[in-house]
C-alpha positions as CSV (number, residue, x, y, z in Angstrom):
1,X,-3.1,-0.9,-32.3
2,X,-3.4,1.8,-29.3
3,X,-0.4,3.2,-27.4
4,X,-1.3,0.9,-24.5
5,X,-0.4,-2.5,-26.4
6,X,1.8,-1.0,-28.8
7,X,5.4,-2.5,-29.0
8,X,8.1,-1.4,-27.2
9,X,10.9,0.8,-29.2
10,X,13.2,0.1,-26.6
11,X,13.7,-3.3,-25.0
12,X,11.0,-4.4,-23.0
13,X,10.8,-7.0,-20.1
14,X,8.7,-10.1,-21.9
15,X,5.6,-10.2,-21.4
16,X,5.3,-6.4,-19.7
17,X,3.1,-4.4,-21.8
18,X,3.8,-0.5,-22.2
19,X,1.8,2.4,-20.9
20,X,-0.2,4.6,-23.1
21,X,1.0,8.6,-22.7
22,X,-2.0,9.4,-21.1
23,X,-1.6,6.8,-18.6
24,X,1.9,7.9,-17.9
25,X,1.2,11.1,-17.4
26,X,-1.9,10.1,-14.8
27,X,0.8,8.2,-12.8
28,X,2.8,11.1,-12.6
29,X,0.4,13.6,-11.7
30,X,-0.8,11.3,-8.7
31,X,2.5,11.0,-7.4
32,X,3.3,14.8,-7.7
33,X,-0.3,15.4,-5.5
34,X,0.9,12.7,-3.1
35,X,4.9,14.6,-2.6
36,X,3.0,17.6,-2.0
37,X,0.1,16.0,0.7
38,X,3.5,14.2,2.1
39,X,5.2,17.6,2.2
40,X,2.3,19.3,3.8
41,X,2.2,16.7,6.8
42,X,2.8,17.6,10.7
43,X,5.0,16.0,12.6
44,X,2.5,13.6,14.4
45,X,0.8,13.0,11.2
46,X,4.5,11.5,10.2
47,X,5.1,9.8,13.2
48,X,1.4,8.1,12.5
49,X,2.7,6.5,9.2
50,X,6.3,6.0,10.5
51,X,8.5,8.4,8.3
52,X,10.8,10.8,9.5
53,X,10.4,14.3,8.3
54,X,13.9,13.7,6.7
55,X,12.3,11.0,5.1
56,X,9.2,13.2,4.1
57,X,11.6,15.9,2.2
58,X,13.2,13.4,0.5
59,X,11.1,12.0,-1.0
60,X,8.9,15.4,-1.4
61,X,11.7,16.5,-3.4
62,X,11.9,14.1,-6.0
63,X,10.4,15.1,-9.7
64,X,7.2,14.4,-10.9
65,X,8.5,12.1,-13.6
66,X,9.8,9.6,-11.0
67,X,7.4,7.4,-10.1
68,X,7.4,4.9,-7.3
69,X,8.5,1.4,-9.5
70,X,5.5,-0.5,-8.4
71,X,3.6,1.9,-9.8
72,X,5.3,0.7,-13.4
73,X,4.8,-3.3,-13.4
């Protein structure tokens, strides 16, 4: 049994298998790139995509352990 379809220690939502560590950690990293790149934007390049800069910082400022949730189904 591998760390991706190894059971859950806590509870787990049926039928939702868990993510191996290095999985994880690959989701993580991608959204820590993508806070930065969102950071790093202009103000056009916001307006493009339809975020506010508030928007942008908020969400730039977030951890790199909080992936988005879809990311986690």
């Amino acid at each position: 049994m591998t760390l991706a379809t190894s059971s859950c220690s806590a509870p787990c939502a049926p039928g939702k298998p868990q993510l191996s560590l290095t999985a994880r950690l690959s989701l993580h990293l991608a959204a820590w790139r993508q806070r930065r790149q969102l950071a790093a934007l202009d103000a056009r390049a916001l307006e493009d995509i339809g975020v506010t800069r508030a928007q942008a910082d908020a969400e730039a400022r977030g951890g790199f352990w909080k992936a988005p949730d879809h990311w986690r189904r």
